[in-house]
C-alpha positions in Angstrom: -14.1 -18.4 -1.1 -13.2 -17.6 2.7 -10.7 -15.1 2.4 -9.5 -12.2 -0.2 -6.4 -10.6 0.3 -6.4 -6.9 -0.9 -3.4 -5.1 -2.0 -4.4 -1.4 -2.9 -1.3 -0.3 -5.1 0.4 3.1 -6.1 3.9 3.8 -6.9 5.4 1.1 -5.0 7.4 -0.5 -7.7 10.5 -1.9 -5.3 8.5 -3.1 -2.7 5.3 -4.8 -4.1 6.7 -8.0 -5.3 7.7 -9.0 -1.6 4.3 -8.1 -0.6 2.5 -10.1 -3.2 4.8 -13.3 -2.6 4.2 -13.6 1.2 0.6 -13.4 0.1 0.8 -16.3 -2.1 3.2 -17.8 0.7 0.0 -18.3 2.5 -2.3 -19.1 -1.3 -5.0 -21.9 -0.5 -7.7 -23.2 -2.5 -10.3 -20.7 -0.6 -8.0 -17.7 -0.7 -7.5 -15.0 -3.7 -5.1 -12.1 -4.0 -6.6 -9.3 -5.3 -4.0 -6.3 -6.5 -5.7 -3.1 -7.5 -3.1 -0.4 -8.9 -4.5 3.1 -8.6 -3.5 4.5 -11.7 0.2 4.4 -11.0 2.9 7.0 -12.6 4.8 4.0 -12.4 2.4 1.3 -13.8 4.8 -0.1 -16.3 7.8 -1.0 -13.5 4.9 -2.2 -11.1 3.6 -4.8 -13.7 7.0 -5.9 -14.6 7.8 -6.6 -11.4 4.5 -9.0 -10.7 5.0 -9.8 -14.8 5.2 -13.7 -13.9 2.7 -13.9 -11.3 0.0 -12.4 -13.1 0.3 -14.4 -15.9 0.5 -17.7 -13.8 -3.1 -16.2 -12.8 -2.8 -16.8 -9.2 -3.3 -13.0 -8.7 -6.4 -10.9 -10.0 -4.8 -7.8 -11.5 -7.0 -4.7 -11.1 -5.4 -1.2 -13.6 -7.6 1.4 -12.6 -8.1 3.6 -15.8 -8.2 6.6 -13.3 -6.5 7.8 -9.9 -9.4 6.6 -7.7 -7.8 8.0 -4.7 -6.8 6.7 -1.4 -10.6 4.9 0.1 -11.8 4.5 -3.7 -9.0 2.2 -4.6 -9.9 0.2 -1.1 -13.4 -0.1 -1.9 -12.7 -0.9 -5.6 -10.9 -4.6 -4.0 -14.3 -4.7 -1.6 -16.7 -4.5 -4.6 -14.3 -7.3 -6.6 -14.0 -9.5 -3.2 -15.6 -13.0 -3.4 -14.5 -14.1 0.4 -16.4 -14.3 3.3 -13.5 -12.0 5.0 -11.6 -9.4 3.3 -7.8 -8.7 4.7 -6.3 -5.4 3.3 -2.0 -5.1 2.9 -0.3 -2.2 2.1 2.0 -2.9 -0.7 5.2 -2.8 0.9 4.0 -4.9 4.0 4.5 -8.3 4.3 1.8 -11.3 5.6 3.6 -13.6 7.6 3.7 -17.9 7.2 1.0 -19.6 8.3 -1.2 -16.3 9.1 -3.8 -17.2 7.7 -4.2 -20.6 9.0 -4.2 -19.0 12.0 -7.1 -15.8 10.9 -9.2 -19.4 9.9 -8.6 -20.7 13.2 -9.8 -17.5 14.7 -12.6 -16.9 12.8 -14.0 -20.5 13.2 -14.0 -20.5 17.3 -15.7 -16.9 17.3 -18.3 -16.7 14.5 -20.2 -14.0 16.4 -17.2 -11.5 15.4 -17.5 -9.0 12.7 -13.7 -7.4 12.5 -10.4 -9.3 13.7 -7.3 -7.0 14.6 -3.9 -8.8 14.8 -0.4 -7.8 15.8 2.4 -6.7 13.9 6.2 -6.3 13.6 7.1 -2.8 12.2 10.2 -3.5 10.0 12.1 -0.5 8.1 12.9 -0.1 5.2 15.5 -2.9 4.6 13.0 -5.3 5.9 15.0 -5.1 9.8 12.0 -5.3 12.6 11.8 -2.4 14.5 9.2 -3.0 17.3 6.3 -5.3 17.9 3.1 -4.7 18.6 0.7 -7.1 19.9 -2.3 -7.9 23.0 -1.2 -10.7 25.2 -4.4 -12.3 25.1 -7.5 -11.6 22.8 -9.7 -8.5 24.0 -13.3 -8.8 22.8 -14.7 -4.8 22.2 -18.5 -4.2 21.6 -20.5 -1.2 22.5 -23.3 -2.6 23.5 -21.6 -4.8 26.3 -19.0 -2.7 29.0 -17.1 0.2 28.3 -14.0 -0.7 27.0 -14.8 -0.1 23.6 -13.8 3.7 24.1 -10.5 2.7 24.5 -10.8 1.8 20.3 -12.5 5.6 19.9 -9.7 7.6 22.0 -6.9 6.2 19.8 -4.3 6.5 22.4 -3.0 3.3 24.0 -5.6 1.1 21.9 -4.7 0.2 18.9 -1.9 2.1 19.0 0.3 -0.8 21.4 -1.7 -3.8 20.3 -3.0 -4.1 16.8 -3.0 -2.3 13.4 -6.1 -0.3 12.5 -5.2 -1.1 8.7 -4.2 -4.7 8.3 -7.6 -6.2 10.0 -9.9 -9.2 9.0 -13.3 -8.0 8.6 -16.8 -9.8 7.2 -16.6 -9.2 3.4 -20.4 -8.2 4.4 -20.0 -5.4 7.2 -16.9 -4.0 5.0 -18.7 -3.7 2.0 -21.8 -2.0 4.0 -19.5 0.7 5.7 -16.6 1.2 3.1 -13.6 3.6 3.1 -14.7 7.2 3.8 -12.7 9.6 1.5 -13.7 12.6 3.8 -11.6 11.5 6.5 -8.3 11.7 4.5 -5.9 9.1 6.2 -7.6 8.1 8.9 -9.9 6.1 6.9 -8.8 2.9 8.6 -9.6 4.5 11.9 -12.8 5.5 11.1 -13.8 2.3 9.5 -13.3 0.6 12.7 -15.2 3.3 14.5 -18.3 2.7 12.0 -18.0 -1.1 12.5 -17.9 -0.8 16.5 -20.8 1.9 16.1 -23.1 -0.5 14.1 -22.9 -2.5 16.8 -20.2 -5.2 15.1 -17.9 -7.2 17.5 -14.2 -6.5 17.1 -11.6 -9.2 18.7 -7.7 -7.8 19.1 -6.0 -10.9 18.7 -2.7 -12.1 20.7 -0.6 -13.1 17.7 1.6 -11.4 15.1 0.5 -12.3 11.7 1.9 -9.4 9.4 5.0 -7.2 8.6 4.0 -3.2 8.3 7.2 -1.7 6.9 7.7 2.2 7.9 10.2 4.1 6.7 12.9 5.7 8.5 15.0 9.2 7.9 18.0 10.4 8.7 18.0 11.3 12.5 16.3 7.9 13.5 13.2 9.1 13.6 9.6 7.5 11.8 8.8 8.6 9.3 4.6 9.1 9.3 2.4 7.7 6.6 1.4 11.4 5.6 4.7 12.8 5.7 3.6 15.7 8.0 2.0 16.1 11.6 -0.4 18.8 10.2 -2.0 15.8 8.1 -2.7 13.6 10.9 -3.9 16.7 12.8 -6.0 17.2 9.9 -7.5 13.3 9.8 -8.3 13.9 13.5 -10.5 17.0 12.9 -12.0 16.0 9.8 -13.2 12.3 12.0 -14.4 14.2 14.6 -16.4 16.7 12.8 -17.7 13.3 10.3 -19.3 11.7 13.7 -21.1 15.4 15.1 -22.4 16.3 11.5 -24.1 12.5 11.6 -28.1 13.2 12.5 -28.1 9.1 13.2 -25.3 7.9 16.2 -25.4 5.8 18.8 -25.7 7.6 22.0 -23.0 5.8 23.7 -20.7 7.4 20.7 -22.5 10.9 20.5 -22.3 11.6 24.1 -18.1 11.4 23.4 -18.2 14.6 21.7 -19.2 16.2 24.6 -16.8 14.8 27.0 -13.6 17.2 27.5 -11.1 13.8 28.8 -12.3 11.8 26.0 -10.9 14.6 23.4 -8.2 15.5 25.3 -6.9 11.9 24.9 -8.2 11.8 21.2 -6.1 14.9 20.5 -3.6 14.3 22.8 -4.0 18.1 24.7 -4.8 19.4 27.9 -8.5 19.0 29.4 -8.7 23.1 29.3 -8.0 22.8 25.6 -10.5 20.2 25.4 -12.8 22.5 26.7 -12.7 24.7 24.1 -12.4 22.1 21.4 -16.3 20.8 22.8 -17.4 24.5 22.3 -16.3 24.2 18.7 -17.8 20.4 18.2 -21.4 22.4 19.4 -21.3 24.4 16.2 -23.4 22.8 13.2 -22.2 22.0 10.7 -18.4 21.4 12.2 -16.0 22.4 10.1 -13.3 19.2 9.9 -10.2 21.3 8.3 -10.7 24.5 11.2 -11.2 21.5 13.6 -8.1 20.1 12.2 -6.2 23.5 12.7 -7.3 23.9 16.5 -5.3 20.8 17.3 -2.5 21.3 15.1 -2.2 24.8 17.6 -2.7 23.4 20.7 -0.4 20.4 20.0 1.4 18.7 22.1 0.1 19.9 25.0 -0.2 17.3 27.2 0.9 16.8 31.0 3.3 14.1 32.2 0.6 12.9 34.3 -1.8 12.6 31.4 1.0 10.7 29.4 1.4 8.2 32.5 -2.2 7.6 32.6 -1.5 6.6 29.1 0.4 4.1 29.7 -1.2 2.7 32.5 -4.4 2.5 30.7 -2.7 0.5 28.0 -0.6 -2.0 30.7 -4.6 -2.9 32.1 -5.1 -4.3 28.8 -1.7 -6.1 28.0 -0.2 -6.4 31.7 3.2 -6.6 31.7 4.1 -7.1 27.8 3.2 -3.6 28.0 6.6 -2.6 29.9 8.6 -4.5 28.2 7.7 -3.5 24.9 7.7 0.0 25.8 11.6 -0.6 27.1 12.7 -2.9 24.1 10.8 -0.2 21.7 13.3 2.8 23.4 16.6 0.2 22.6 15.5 -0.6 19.4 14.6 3.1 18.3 18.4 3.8 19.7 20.0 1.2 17.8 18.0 2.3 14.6 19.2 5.7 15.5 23.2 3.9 15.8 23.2 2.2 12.5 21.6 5.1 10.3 24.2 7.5 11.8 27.3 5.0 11.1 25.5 4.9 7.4 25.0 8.6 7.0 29.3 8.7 8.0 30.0 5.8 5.6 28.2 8.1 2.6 29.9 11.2 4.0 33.5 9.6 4.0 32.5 8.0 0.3 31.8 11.3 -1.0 34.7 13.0 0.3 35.6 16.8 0.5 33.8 18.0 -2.0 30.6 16.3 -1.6 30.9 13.9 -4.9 32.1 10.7 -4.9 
C-alpha cells in the first residue's frame, strides 16, 4: 500500500460525502480511504450519507465507540494506516483529480523527504474558491542544513501563504512516531510539523494545488476560524510554546527560539517590547500554556506597520512575485465574497418581510 487517505469525522453529515468521493476520484490499487467517525451526535445521517460506499467496501469505516477527541481520532487512522504515506482531509475538504498521481510523482524524485506540504484553494461554504495558496517552486526546510526552517516555526508568512499545515503527506513511519498532541488543542497540525522538522525530518512545500479546504464564511464577509474564537487560537499558541520549554530533550537550534524576543514577536504577532516580557514568562518552569495563552490574547494585535511589511516581504523572498499577486487577488476576492453575502442577507430580509417571517 503507498498511500492512506484519512478522513477524521465528526458531525459533518452534509459535507462528508463530497469529501469521500473526491477521495475515491483519485482510488488506485495502492491507495485506501480510511474514515474514522469520532463518536458523532449525528452518526446515523453520517453513515447514510456514505451508506453505498461502505458497503461497496472501497472505504474502511472506523465508529469510534467513544468521543476520542480531536488528535485521538487522528492517530486512531495512523495506527489503522497500511501506506507508506499517510494524507489527512478534513471532512468537508475536497482532494483534487489527479493529486495523487502527482504526491507519487513527488515522493518518487525526493525519497530523502519525510513530510510533503501542498497548496490549496480555500473554497466556502457553497464550494465557490475563495483564495489560493501555493509556493511557486518547491522549498526544501531542514534544520540541520541553513536557516530557513524558522520561517515553518514563526508561523507568519510560512505556511500561512504557501501550504496547509493540515492536509500534508508524511511517512506513515515518522507520523506514527510523533502523533497528534492533545495538549496543544488546535494547533495540533502545527506542532506536528514542528516535531517532524525538530527530529531532524525533511519537509518539501510543494508548488502545486492538490486539495480543496473549505472555510466557512458569516455574515459580514468575514472567515470564519476553525475554533470559532481568537481567544482559542491565542490559546493553541501558548499552550505550543509552553509544550517546546517544558521539553528537557530539544534541539538547540529550536530551544534557543524561546529566548529570542523577534522570533515571538512574529510567532504571536506583538510588539518586540511585548515579546520581552513574554521571554521572562517562557524562563519560568514549568510554563503554564493557558496563562501563556492569556498574555497574548492581552497584548493582541499589537503589531507595527513596519513589522507587518516585513511580513510580507519575508514571505515575497520565498514565493517572488506570486506573492503580490495573491495578496491583491486575495483583497478582490474577500470584497466580492463580502458583495454576494450582503446581496444574500437583502434577498432573506426582503423574503421575510416586515415582520421578520416569511
Amino acid at each position: 500500500m503507498k498511500f492512506s487517505l484519512l478522513v477524521p469525522s465528526y458531525n459533518r453529515p452534509g459535507f462528508i460525502r463530497e469529501a469521500v468521493f473526491s477521495l475515491l476520484a483519485n482510488a488506485a490499487p495502492d491507495v485506501e480511504i480510511i474514515i474514522s467517525d469520532d463518536a458523532s451526535p449525528r452518526r446515523a445521517e453520517i453513515t447514510g450519507a456514505l451508506s453505498d460506499v461502505i458497503a461497496s467496501g472501497r472505504v474502511t469505516y472506523i465508529q469510534q465507540g467513544k468521543n476520542l477527541g480531536w488528535s485521538n481520532n487522528r492517530n486512531a487512522l495512523l495506527d489503522a494506516a497500511r501506506g507508506e504515506y499517510v494524507i489527512l482531509m478534513g471532512d468537508d475538504d475536497r482532494l483534487k483529480p489527479g493529486a495523487i498521481d502527482r504526491l507519487r510523482y513527488w515522493t518518487a524524485s525526493h525519497p530523502d523527504v519525510s513530510v510533503f506540504g501542498v497548496g490549496y484553494d480555500n473554497i466556502d461554504e457553497y464550494g465557490v474558491r475563495i483564495f489560493t495558496r501555493c509556493t511557486p517552486k518547491p522549498v526544501c526546510y531542514e534544520t540541520a542544513k541553513g536557516g530557513n526552517w524558522k520561517e515553518i516555526f514563526s508561523n507568519d508568512a510560512v505556511p500561512a501563504w504557501s501550504h496547509h499545515p493540515f492536509t500534508m503527506c508524511c511517512r506513515r513511519t515518522v507520523a506514527a512516531a510523533i502523533r497528534y498532541n492533545p495538549k496543544v488543542d488546535i494547533a495540533d497540525d502545527v506542532l506536528f510539523l514542528y516535531d517532524a522538522l525538530e527530529q531532524g525530518n525533511k519537509f518539501l512545500a510543494i508548488p502545486e494545488t492538490l486539495f480543496d479546504w473549505r472555510r466557512a464564511t458569516n455574515v459580514s464577509g468575514n472567515y470564519a476560524t476553525l475554533s470559532g474564537s481568537r481567544l482559542r487560537g491565542h490559546l493553541a499558541d501558548g499552550l505550543i510554546l509552553a509544550e517546546l520549554a517544558n521539553r528537557p530533550a530539544l534541539r538547540k537550534e529550536v530551544k534557543s527560539l524561546l529566548n529570542d524576543a523577534q522570533f515571538l514577536a512574529r510567532f504571536c504577532k506583538f510588539k518586540r517590547t511585548d515579546a520581552q516580557d513574554l521571554v521572562r514568562l517562557l524562563q519560568v518552569k514549568p510554563a503554564d500554556g493557558m496563562a501563556l495563552g492569556n498574555f497574548i490574547h492581552e497584548r493582541f494585535p499589537r503589531q507595527s506597520i513596519f513589522q507587518q511589511l516585513d511580513r510580507h516581504i519575508r514571505a515575497i523572498k520565498v514565493m517572488g512575485l506570486r506573492h503580490i499577486l495573491n495578496f491583491l487577488r486575495d483583497k478582490w476576492d474577500q470584497k466580492q465574497m463580502a458583495i454576494r453575502l450582503r446581496r444574500k442577507n437583502s434577498s432573506c430580509d426582503q423574503a421575510a418581510g416586515p415582520t421578520g417571517r416569511k
